[in-house]
N, C-alpha and C positions, 0 to 999 in steps of 0.2 A: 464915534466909531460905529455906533449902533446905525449910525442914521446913512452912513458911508455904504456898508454891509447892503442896504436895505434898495439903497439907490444903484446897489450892483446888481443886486437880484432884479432887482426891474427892467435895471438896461438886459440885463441876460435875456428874460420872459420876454420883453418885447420887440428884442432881436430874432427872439428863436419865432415868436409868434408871424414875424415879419415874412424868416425865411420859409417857415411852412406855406404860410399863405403863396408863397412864387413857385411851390415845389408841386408836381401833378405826378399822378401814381396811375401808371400805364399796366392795364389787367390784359385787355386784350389788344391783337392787333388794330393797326388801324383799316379803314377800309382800301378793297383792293376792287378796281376795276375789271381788272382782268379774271380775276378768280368768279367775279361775278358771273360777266359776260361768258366766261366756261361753263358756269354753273345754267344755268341758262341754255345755252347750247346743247349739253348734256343730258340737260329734261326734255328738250325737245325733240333730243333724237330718240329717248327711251320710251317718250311717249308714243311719238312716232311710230315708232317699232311695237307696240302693246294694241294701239290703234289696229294696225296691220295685222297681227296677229290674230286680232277677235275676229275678221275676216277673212283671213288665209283657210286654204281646204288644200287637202293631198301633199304632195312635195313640201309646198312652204312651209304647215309647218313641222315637218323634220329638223333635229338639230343640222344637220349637214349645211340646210340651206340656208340658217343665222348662222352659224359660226364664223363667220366673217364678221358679221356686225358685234357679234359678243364681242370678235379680236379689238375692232372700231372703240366699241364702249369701253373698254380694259385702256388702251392707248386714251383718250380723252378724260379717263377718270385718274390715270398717272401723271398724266402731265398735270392734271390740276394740283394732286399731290406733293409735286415737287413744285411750282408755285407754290404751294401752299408753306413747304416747309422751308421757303427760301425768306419766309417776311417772319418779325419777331413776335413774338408773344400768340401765337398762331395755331395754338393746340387745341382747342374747339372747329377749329374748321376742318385741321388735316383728322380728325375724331371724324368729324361726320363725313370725309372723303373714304376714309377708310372702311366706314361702315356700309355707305354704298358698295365697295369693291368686295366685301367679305358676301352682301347679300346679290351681287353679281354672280359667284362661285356659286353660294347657295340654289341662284336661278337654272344658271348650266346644269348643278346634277342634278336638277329636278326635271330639266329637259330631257336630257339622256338618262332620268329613270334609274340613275346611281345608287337613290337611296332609297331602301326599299324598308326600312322603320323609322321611327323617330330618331333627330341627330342625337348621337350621344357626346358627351364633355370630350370625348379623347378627337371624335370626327368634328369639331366643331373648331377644339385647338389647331388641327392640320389644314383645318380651310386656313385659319389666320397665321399660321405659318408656311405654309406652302403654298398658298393661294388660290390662282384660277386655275382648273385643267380646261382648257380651251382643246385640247385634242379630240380624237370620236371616241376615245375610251373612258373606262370607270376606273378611278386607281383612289386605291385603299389611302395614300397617300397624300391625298387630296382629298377627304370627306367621302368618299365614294363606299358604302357599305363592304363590296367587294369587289376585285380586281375580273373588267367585263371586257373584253374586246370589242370593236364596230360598234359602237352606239349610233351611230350618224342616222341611220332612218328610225331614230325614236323619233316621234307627234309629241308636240307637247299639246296639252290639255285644253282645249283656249278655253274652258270655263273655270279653270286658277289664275287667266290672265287678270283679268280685273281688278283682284284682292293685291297682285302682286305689281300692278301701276299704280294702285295707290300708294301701296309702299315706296316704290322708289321715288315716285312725287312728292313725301313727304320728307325723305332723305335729301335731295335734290335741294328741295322747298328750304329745308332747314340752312342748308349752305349758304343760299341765297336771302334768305330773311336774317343771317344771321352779317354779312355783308352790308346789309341796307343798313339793320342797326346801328351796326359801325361807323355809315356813314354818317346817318342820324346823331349821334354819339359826337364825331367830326364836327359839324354843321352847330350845334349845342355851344361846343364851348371854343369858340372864334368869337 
């Protein structure tokens, strides 16, 4: 009986050791081409645009005359978002989409000159819930220290540009290295 018992525990242990070995434990998404190629896209137009900037004088740079491309970068940075939230296990990537979008908002009121101290927890919460204000104005609503009318011929700085292309480069960057890993990841275990 002893020996019976003994020879069941083994078949058990080496059934079970069987089915783990066939069983893979999926953490993150798999790689997505398209999220890539966005991501990609997206650095290049922000670059782009940052490039432009450290050269711009007069008019350009006024918010007035990005506020189209800010609209551009918001539209390119949502559509990545919803790819992003359309593939499984995917919450590292729509994280650093998100984070981009929150330091987009960020970018704007610093263009329009919105915030005039350091962000506080309550104005930091209402970028991430209420978003981008892409309008000319300053609204409380939206991180904006105080509610400002016509901001549109604010200059932004171009000697904060630089500081603030690194950033989204590295935001950007992270999407996309995080992508390649995936694929990397992919490519491994075939």
């Amino acid at each position: 009986m002893r020996h019976k018992t003994n020879y069941l525990l083994m078949g058990i242990l080496t059934l079970t050791l069987v089915t783990s070995g066939c069983t893979t434990i999926q953490l993150v998404s798999n790689y997505d081409e398209t999220i890539d190629g966005q991501a990609q896209q997206v650095q290049k137009k922000f670059d782009t645009y940052f490039i432009s900037l450290q050269a711009a004088k007069g008019d350009d740079l006024k918010y007035k005359s990005q506020q189209k491309l800010y609209q551009e970068l918001l539209a390119d940075l949502n559509a990545m978002s919803i790819r992003a939230s359309g593939i499984y296990k995917n919450k590292i990537t729509i994280e650093q989409i998100d984070l981009a979008k929150e330091n987009l908002a960020y970018l704007v009121l610093l263009h329009k000159q919105c915030i005039t101290t350091p962000l506080t927890d309550s104005q930091k919460e209402k970028v991430r819930t209420n978003g981008i204000d892409l309008s000319l104005d300053c609204r409380v609503d939206n991180g904006a220290t105080e509610n400002v009318p016509d901001r549109g011929d604010i200059a932004i700085n171009r000697f904060v540009v630089a500081p603030i292309q690194s950033l989204f480069n590295q935001h950007i960057g992270a999407v996309m290295a995080l992508e390649l890993a995936k694929k990397r990841g992919e490519n491994q275990s075939k």
